[in-house]
N, C-alpha and C positions, 0 to 999 in steps of 0.2 A: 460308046455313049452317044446317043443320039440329040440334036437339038429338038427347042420344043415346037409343035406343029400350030400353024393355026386354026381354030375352030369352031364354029357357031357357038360350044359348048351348048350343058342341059341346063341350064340356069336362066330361073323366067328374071322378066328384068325386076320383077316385085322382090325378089329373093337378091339377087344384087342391089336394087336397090336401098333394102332395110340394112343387109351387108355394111354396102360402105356408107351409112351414117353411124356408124360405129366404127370406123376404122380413125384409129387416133388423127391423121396425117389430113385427114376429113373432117376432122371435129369443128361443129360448127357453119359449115359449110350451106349453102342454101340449097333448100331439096330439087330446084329446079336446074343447079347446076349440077349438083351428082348423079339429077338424067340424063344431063347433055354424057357425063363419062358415061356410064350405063348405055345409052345408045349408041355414043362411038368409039368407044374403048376396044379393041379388038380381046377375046378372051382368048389364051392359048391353053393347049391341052398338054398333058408330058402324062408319059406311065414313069414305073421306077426307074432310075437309072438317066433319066432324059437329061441332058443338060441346059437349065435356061439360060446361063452365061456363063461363060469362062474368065480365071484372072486373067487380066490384058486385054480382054474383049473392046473393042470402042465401043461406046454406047448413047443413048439419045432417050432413054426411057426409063421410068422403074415399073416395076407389078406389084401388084396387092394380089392376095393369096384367098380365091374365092375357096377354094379346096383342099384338099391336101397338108402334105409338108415339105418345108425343103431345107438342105443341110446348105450351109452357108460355111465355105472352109480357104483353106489359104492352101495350097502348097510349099515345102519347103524339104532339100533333098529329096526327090522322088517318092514324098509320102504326103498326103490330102491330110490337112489338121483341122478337124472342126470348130466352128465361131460359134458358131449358133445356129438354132434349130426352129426354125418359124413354122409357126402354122397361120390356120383360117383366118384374115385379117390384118394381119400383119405384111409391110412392106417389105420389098426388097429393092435395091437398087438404085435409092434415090442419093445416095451419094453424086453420080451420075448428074442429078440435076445442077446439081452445085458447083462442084468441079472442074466438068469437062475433062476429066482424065480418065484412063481407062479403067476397066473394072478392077478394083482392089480386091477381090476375092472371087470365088466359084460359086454359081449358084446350082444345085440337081437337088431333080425330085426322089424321096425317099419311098414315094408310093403314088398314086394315081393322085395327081393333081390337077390344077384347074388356074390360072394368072389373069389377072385384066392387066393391062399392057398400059402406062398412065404416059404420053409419051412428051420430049418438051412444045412440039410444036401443038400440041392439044392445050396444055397449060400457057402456051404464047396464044391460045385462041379465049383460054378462061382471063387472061390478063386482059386482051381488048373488049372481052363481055362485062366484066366486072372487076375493078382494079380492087375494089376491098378484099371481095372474097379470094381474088387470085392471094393480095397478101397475107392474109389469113393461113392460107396454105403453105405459103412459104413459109410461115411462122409456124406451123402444124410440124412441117417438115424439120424445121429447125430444129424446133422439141428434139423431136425422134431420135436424129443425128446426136442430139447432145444426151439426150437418154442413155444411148448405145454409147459414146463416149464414155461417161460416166461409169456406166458397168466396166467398159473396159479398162479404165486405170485401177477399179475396183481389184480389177483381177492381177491386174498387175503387179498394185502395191502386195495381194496377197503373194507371189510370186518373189517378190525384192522385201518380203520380210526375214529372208536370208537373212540380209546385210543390215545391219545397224551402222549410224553416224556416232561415232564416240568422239569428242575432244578433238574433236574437225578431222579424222581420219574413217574413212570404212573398214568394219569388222565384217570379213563374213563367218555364219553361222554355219 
């Protein structure tokens, strides 16, 4: 498995542009600051198989998904279990911002992809340009996190609808 490469990519900046004011984590955001990313966001390129992070990876950045797809999975016993399945527009990685802890799952591309690389010292440059819109962001980002949260106990409870509480004991089903 290969990491992903960096690369001018083929994407004019009018097409990233229109992109990411649509990307949720962006909403809102002022169009003259989503050029400053679009000009210096580096774009990386992955074919299938690529890896854009590994769990455990240290990390400093998320990507947003000009292209492609990517499997977003955990390992556990020697087998990759998939999270989620992101395409065009959608984040990856921003756990990352928030934490400071390593990556909690694997990111690879499913097929010919395309990442803008959102990193924290770019967002420590959107904070000294503009303290609103930098919070905006965070709060964009928040969302997401709790978005994703959300599904995931979703899934959970469906998962521990095994067990029922009876008369203050567990039953499993």
């Amino acid at each position: 498995m290969r990491n992903a490469v960096e690369g001018s990519g083929a994407y004019s900046a009018e097409f990233c542009q229109m992109l990411l004011e649509d990307v949720p984590v962006l909403g809102g955001v002022k169009k003259e600051l989503i050029q400053y990313l679009v000009e210096n966001a580096p774009v990386r390129t992955l074919i299938k198989g690529d890896c854009l992070f590994r769990e455990g990876d240290t990390s400093q950045c998320m990507y947003i998904i000009i292209s492609g797809r990517i499997a977003v999975s955990k390992a556990w016993q020697s087998t990759d279990y998939l999270l989620k399945e992101l395409v065009q527009g959608d984040c990856v990685g921003e756990m990352a911002l928030f934490d400071l802890f390593p990556r909690s799952a694997a990111a690879v591309a499913l097929e010919s992809t395309s990442v803008m690389e959102i990193s924290s010292s770019m967002l420590l440059n959107l904070y000294e340009r503009d303290l609103e819109q930098f919070t905006l962001i965070q709060m964009n980002m928040g969302r997401e996190v709790t978005r994703r949260l959300r599904e995931a106990d979703r899934c959970l409870f469906r998962h521990k609808m095994e067990a029922q509480v009876v008369d203050g004991a567990i039953i499993s089903g």
